[in-house]
N, C-alpha and C positions, 0 to 999 in steps of 0.2 A: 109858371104853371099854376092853376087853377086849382082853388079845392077838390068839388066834384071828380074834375079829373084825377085826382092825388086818390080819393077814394074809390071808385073806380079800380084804378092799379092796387091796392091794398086789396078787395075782393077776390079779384083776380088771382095776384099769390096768394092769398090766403088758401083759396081752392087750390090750387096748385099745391101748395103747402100741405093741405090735408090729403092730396090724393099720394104725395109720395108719405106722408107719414105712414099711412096704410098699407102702403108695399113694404117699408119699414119694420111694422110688427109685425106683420104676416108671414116674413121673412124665414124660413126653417132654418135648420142648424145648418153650417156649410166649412168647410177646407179654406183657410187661409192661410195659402202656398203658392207657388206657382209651378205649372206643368213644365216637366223638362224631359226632352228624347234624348239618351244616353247611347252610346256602344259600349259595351265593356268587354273586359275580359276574365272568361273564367281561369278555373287553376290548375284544367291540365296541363302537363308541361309538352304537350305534342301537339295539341290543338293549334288548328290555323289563325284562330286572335291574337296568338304571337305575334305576330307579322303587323301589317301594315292596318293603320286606324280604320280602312272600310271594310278589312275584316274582319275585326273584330263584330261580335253578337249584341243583335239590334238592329233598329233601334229600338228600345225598350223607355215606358213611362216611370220617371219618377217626379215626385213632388220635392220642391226645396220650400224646408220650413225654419221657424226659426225657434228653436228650446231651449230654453236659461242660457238666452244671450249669445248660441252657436246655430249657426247653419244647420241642417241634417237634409239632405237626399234620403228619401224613403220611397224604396220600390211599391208601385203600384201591378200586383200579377194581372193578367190580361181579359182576366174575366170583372175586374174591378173598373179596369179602363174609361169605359163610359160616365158610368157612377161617380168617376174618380174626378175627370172632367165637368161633371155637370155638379158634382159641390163647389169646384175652383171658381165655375164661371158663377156659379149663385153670389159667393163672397163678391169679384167682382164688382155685381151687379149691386151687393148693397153698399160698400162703397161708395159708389157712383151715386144712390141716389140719396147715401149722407150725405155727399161732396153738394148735391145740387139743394139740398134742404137748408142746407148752411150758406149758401147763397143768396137763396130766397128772404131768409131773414136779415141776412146783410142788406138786399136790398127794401125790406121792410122798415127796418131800423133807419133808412137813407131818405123814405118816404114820410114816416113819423117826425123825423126833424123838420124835415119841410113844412109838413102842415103845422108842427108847432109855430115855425118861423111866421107863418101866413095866418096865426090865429092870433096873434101878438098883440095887444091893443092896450095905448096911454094909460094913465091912469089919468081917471077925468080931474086929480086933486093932485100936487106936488107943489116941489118950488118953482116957485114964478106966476102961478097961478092964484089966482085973486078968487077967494068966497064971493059966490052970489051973481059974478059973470056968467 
């Protein structure tokens, strides 16, 4: 491969690189959880959610998170639902575009070597060479 071309590609993710960084800070606060649709059952003792798992009440949203190292299921009431969702999928989404920023420099760092490998040149003086040829 070709210098030019090596720089070229470096441009390229570079812009790339700048444009998720941007989505990066721009980022708002978000839920880092995952959505979960539950049945449960409440505590009356006559109530039909006794019985059989599809009748039990729901399905109903909770978030599983994770606090000093345990699990927690935390209901989300149904007026929070949307909201509740659209912090989950924000986290998501900045993941994803850490995952893909940190690729890019992988592949940046893979393109740097190259061109150092391809800028490499003798030293016009060592052993075996003669002053003054």
């Amino acid at each position: 491969m070709n210098i030019s071309r090596l720089r070229r590609n470096v441009l390229d993710l570079a812009q790339e690189r700048s444009s998720l960084e941007t989505r990066l800070i721009k980022h708002e606060r978000f839920v880092k959880g995952s959505p979960v649709y539950l049945r449960t059952r409440c505590g009356k003792p006559s109530c039909r959610c006794r019985g059989a798992k599809r009748d039990r009440h729901g399905p109903r949203l909770y978030v599983s998170i994770v606090v000093s190292g345990k699990q927690r299921m935390v209901y989300v009431p149904k007026e929070w639902v949307e909201k509740t969702c659209a912090l989950v999928e924000q986290a998501r989404s900045f993941r994803a575009a850490r995952k893909q920023w940190l690729k890019i420099n992988q592949q940046l760092w893979k393109i740097f070597r190259q061109m150092e490998q391809l800028k490499v040149q003798a030293l016009p003086y060592g052993p075996g060479k003669k002053e003054g040829r």
